[in-house]
C-alpha positions in Angstrom: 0.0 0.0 0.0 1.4 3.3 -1.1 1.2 6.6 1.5 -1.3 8.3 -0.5 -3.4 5.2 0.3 -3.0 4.8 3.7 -3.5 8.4 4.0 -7.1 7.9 2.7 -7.4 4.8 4.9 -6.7 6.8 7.7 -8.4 9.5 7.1 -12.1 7.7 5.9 -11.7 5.4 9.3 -10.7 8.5 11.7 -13.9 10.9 9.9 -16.4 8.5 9.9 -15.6 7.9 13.8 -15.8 11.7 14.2 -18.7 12.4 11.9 -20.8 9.3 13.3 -22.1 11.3 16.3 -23.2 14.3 14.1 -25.0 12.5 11.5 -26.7 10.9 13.8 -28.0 14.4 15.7 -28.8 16.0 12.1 -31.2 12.8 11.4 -32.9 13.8 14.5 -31.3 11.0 17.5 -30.0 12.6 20.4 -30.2 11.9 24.2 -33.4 13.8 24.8 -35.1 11.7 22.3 -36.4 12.0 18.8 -36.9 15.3 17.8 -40.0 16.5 16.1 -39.8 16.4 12.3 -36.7 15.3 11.5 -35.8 12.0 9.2 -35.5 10.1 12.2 -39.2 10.9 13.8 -40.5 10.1 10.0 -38.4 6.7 10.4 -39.9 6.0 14.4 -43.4 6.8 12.9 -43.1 4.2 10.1 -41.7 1.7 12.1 -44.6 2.2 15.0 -46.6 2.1 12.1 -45.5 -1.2 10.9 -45.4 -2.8 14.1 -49.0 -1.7 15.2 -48.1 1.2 17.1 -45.0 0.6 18.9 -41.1 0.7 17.8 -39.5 -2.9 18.1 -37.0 -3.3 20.1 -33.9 -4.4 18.3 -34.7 -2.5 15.3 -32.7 0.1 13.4 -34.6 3.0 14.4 -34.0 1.8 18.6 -30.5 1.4 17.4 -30.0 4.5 16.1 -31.6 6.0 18.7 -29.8 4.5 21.4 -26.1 5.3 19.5 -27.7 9.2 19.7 -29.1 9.3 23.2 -25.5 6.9 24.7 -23.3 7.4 22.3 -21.3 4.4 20.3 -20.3 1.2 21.3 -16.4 0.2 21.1 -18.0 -2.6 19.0 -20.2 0.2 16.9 -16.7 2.1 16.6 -14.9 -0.2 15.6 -17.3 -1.1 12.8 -18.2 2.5 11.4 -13.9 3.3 11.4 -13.6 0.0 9.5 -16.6 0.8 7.1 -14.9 4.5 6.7 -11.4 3.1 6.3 -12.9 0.3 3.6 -14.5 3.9 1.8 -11.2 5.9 2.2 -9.5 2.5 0.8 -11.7 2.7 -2.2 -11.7 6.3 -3.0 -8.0 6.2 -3.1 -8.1 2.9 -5.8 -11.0 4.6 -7.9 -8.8 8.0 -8.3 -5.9 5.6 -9.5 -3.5 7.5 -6.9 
């Protein structure tokens, strides 16, 4: 692996780690809940909706909300850094670098 690579390894693992926390506040998950029109109360409603009324625990949407009310797991971490390294991996092959 060249340096320009690793760079963008680096890089894609250590920004998605940062950005993680954010993305998940702008979609509307934070530690006070849900907030009111926002992508993530349109995805709570259509999985309350699909489950008669309640949101599943388990699923995606009480996932996400739980990474934005707690915060990521070391296991959660670990995953989003490799998925941004894997990203910053490929970006770097795809510009021929």
């Amino acid at each position: 692996m060249d340096f320009f690579s690793a760079v963008a390894v680096v890089a894609g693992g250590v920004g998605a780690v940062v950005l993680a926390p954010a993305a998940l506040g702008a979609a509307g998950f934070s530690a006070a809940g849900v907030a009111a029109g926002t992508i993530g109360a349109k995805l709570m409603s259509a999985a309350a909706i699909a489950n008669g009324g309640g949101v599943a625990a388990g699923s995606v949407v009480a996932g996400l909300q739980s990474a934005g009310a707690a915060g990521l797991s070391g296991a959660a971490t670990a995953a989003v850094g490799s998925v941004g390294g894997a990203v910053g991996w490929l970006a770097s092959s795809i510009s021929g670098e």
